[in-house]
Every structure is written in structure tokens, then in C-alpha cells.
N, C-alpha and C positions, 0 to 999 in steps of 0.2 A: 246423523249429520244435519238434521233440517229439524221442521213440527213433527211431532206424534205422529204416527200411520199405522194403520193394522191391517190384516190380511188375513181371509181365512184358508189361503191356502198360499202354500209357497211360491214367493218373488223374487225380485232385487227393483233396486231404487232405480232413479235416473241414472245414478253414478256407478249404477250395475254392484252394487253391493246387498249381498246377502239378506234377507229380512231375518231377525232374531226371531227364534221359537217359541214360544210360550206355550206353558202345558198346564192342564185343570189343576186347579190346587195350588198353581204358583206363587199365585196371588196372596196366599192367607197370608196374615200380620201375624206370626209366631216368630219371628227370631229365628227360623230354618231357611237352609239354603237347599234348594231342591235345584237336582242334575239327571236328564233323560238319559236311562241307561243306555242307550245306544251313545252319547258323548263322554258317559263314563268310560267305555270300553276304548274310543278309541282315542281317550285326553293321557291314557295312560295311568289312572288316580291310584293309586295304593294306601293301603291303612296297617298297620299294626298295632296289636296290646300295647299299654303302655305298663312297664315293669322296675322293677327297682332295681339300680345297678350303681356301682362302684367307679363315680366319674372321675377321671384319671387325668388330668395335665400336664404335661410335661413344664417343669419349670427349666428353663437355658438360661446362661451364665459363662462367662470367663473366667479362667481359676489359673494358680499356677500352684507347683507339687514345693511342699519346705520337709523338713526334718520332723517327724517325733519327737517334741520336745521330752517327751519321758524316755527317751531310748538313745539320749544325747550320757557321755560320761567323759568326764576330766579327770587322766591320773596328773595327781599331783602331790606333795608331801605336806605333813603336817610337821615338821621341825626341819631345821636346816640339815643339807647333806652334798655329796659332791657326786657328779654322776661319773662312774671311772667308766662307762662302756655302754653304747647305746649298740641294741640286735639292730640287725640289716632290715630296721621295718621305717620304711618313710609313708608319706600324703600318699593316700589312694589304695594303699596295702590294705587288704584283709587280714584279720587278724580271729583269731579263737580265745574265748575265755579260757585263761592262764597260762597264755601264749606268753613267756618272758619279751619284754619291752628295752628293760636296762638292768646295769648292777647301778648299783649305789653305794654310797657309803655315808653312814651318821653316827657320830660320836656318840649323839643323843640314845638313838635305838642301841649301839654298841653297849654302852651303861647298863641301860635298863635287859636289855637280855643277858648280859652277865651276871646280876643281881638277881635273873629268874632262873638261870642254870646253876649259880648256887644253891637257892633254895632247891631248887629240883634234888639236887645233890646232898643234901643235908638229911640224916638221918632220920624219921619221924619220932617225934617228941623230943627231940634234942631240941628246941624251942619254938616257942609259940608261935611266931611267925610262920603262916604257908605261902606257898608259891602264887597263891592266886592273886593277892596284891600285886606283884610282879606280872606276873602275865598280865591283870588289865592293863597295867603301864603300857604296857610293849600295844595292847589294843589301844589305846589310847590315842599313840605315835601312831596307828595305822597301818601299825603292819599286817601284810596281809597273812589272809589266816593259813596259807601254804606257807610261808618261813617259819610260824609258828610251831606248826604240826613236823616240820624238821630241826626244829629247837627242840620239840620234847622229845622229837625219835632218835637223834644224834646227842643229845644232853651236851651242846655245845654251842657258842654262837658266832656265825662267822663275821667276817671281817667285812664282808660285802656281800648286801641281800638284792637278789634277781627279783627284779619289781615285775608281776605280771599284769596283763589284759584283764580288765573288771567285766567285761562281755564279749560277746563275740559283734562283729562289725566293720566299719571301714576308717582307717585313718584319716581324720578331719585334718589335724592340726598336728605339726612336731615343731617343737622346741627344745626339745633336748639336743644334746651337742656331748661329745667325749670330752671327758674334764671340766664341764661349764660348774658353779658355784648355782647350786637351784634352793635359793629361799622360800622358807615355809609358805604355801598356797599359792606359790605361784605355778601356772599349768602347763605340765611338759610335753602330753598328749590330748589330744582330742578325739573321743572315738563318739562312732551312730551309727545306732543296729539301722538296716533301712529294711527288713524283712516287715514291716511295717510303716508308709508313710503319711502325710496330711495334706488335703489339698482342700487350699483355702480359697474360695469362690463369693463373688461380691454378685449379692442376691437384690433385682430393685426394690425398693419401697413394696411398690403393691404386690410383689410376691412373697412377701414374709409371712403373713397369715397362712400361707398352704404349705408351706414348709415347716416338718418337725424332726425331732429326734427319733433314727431309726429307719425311715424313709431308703425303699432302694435308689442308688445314684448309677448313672453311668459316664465313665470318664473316658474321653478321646484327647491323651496326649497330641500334641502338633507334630513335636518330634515322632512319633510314632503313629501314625495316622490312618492306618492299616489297620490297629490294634483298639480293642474297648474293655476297659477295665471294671468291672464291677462292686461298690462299695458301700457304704451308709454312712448318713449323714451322724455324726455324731455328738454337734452342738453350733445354738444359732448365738453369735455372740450378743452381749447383751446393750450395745449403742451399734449407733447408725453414724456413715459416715457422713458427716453434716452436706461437703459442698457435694458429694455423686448421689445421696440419699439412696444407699444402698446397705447392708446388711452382711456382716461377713459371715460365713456357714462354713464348718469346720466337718472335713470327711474323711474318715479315717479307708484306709483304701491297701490290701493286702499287697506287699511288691515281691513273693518269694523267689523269682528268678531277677531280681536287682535292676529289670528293665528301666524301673521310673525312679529317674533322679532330680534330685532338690533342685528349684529352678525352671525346671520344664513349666512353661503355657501348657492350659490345656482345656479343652469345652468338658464343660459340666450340664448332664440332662438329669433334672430332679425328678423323679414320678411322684407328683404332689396329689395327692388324693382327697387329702383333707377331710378325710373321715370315712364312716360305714359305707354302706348302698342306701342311695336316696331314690326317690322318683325322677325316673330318667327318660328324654324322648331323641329320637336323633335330631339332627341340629336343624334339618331340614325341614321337619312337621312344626316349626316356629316361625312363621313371617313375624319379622320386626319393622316398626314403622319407625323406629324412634322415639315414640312415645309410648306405645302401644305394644303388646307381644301377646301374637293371637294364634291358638291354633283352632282348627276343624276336626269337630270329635262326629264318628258316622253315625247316624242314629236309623240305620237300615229303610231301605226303600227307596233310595238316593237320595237323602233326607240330612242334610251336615250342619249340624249346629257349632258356627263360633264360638270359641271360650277366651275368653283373656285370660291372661296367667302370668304368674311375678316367676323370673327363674333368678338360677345363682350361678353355679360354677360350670364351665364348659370344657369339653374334653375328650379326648378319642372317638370323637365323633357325633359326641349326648351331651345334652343341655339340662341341666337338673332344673325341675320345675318344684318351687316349691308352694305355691298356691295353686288353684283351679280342677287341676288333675287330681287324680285317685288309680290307683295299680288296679290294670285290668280294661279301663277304657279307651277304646278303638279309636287313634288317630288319623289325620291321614298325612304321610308320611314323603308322598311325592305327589307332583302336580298338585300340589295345593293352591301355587298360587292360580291356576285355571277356577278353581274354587273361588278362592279370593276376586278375579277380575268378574265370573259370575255373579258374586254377590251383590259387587259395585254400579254392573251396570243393571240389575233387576231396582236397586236402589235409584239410580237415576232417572229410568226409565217411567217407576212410578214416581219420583218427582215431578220430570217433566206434563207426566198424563195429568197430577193434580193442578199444574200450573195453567192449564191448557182452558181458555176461557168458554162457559158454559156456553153450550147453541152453534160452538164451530162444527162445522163439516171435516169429516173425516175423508179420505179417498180408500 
């Protein structure tokens, strides 16, 4: 607080404050920061190995739950036909692959399976022609391959074919109607398996490098808020959305009790790792100055040498170093900064003494 003073035995000032210690050796100009074990003990210091670990970040996001685009299916017909009877299945039904949907009726298919139950019916070698040209027809039209398999087993073809379910799932879309007039492609059903869904999560700019394919994810529907889904990420789409500069991430996410429906919000936690086991310290053996990132490696005897060091990615608690450190050497991991303020004023302290003009009287 005032000029230079020294004592050889223990004071306090005018201001009743403490005189600082100094002990043999302290003095030397090596770059060490020397600590009397008695204020080791009771500043609390601690040190551990530094070792190689597997630094983990959690990336967070907003996301909401859509459809499997591959597990989306449209029945609909491939030639004109007239629907004479829609089954008691509407919007929202569950349905089973080759659940009947509707009868139909098409001149078109009527033709061509008549043309395939003759040849059926036609003696072999009584002429050249076989039935197979016939039956692709009928594949052709789309019929499915259950009226087929009762075209060859009944060697006859009806009048009107019972359209079934092409997967098992939930009714999107109905369009069908008793007696409507349904033109070739156009779609009478809409089914989605959901035993399988996607939820797409807008990822920021700067966390896309930690984000890859495969990655575990954890999903907290809003609607369901109680509950945590667990899935992987399955692809980082390839642009950015220019005006949020964000990243869309595609996570494929198992739904076999039908909880999670298309639509739902929901928080997305990425565990971004972004690679092996690096050099890793806890986050606390790191003062950062803002310019500078320094830790205190022990060099035994109460003897702590400062290291600079360049880190990278941060996370569960470890700050990956990638310069200065090496696996194996002893940081110190709390009360560092006590270390740190030690070193500063041993710094000032010998500033001030050189500034201290030569022939002054000490008291």
C-alpha cells in the first residue's frame, strides 16, 4: 500500500495489515512460482495427472418430429376404374399390410385378366403364346399381387378387385368416396408407417463442425415432457439457412409405441464429441485472461511453473489442450488462482524493490 518495507520478523503496517512472507529461494529468476507449505495446506491447492479423455459437448437445439419420408405410401391406380365400395377405414385408422382398403372396378384390368385366364386355360402347345405376357399386363395395371395369386388359384377373374394396404400404418389422407369415378394417379389413400420418425433440428452456424453422422441424440418432446427419447443423428443437410445461419440435422428416432407424432416441438441435446480422446484438463486448472490461457504445472517442493497453452473444445467439465501439455503432468486443478495472485504480487513486489531509488532508508 505505501514504499518497499521489509521485516525480519512478523508485523502489520500502519493500516494494521499483514506484512507478506518471503522465504529463501524466492527470490530466484527461474520462471517458478514458489508456495510455503504451510499456505499450501491451508489455500486448499490441489493437482492432478493430466490425461487423455474423450471431450463431450452437449450441442442444444429446437426441433420438431415430421414423417419418414420413405415410410410415406399412396394407394392409387394406374388406369381408370370406378370405386363401387370403400371398407370402414377413414383418417387416423390403423391399418395392416393387406388390410382391404376398397373394391373397384376397371374395364382396363377386367380385359387384361381375362386374356390371362384364357391363356391359363389353354392347353400347353395348342399355341405359342404363354400366359406370361398376360400376367405382366395385369402387373403393369398394378394389380396387386394378392388378386393375382387368386387369378391363378381360382383360374377366373372377378368383376371387382378388393384393393389392399401396401404397409402397415396410419391413415394420412382418404379420398375415396362409394361410386367416385378415380382417374389413373390420382390418390385415394395416404398411409405412414410412424414406427419410425424424423426430427429435424436447426443446428447454429458454429456447431456444425461438432456435429456428425451417427452421433447419440437425446429428444425431449414439449408435448411429452416427462419423457426422453433416444436416437441418432442421421444426416447434416448440405446448405445453411442463409437469414438464422443455422444447419438443418436430420435424426432418425425409433417411435414403436406411436407416442411421437408429426408436428410435435421438441428440444434436441446432440453429444458432440467430435472425435477420439485428446489431452484433456478440467476446466478449472485453466485461468483465462482473454488473451492468455495459463495453467500451473507442480514441479514438487512447492515449486509451480506457469505454462501457456492453446486449448479447443470444451465440455463435461474438460477443456482439451492442445499445445503446452503432455499426458501425465501434474496440474493444479483448484486454488489456482491463489497461485496465480501469488505470482503477481511476488512480480510487483520485485518491481517495486527495483524501482526503489539507490541509498533510501528502509524502516
Amino acid at each position: 500500500m505505501g514504499l518497499p518495507d521489509t521485516s525480519p520478523v512478523p508485523k502489520k503496517d500502519s493500516m494494521g495489515m499483514d506484512y507478506v512472507p518471503v522465504y529463501e529461494g524466492e527470490a530466484a529468476d527461474d520462471g517458478m512460482v514458489r508456495v510455503a507449505p504451510g499456505r499450501l495446506q491451508t489455500s486448499g491447492v490441489r493437482t492432478e495427472p493430466v490425461a487423455r479423455r474423450q471431450v463431450v459437448r452437449p450441442v442444444r437445439a429446437p426441433g420438431s418430429i415430421q414423417l419418414d419420408e420413405r415410410r410415406v405410401s399412396v394407394v392409387a391406380l394406374r388406369t381408370e376404374a370406378f370405386v363401387e365400395r370403400v371398407e370402414p377405414v377413414t383418417t387416423g385408422d390403423r391399418v395392416r399390410k393387406g388390410q382391404p382398403l376398397m373394391r373397384v372396378f376397371s374395364a382396363d384390368v377386367v380385359a387384361a385378366g381375362a386374356q390371362y385366364v384364357a391363356m391359363l386355360n389353354t392347353p400347353s402347345g395348342a399355341t405359342s403364346a404363354t400366359p406370361e405376357g398376360a400376367r405382366r399386363r395385369l402387373e403393369n395395371l398394378g394389380v396387386p399381387p394378392e388378386v393375382l395369386a387368386e387369378i391363378d388359384r381360382n383360374r377366373r377373374i372377378p368383376q371387382s378387385l378388393v384393393w389392399p394396404a401396401p404397409r402397415d400404418g396410419v391413415v394420412l389422407e382418404r379420398t375415396a368416396v362409394d361410386g367416385m369415378r378415380a382417374p389413373p394417379g390420382e390418390a385415394l389413400f395416404r398411409l405412414a408407417d410412424l414406427s419410425v420418425v424424423w426430427v429435424l433440428a436447426e443446428i447454429p452456424e458454429r456447431d456444425v463442425g461438432s456435429v456428425a453422422p451417427g452421433q447419440t441424440v437425446e429428444v425431449r418432446p414439449r408435448g411429452l415432457p416427462d419423457r426422453a427419447f433416444q436416437g441418432r443423428v442421421a444426416l447434416i443437410y448440405p446448405q445453411l439457412n442463409a437469414s438464422a445461419r443455422t444447419a438443418r440435422v436430420r435424426i432418425e428416432l425409433p417411435n414403436p409405441d406411436g407416442l411421437l407424432l408429426p408436428g410435435m416441438y421438441a428440444e434436441v441435446e446432440i453429444a458432440a464429441s467430435g472425435g477420439g480422446a485428446t489431452v484433456a484438463v478440467p476446466e478449472g486448472a485453466v485461468i483465462d485472461s482473454g488473451t492468455r490461457r495459463v495453467v500451473f504445472l507442480e514441479r514438487g517442493e512447492g515449486r509451480y511453473e506457469p505454462r501457456e497453452v492453446r486449448i479447443g473444445r470444451r465440455g463435461g467439465g474438460f477443456v482439451e489442450v492442445r499445445e503446452g501439455l503432455a499426458e501425465g503432468d501434474r496440474v493444479v486443478v483448484a486454488a489456482n488462482f491463489l497461485i496465480d495472485a501469488e505470482s503477481n504480487l511476488r512480480a510487483a513486489l520485485r518491481g517495486l524493490a527495483a524501482a526503489t531509488p539507490a541509498g533510501e532508508d528502509h524502516q
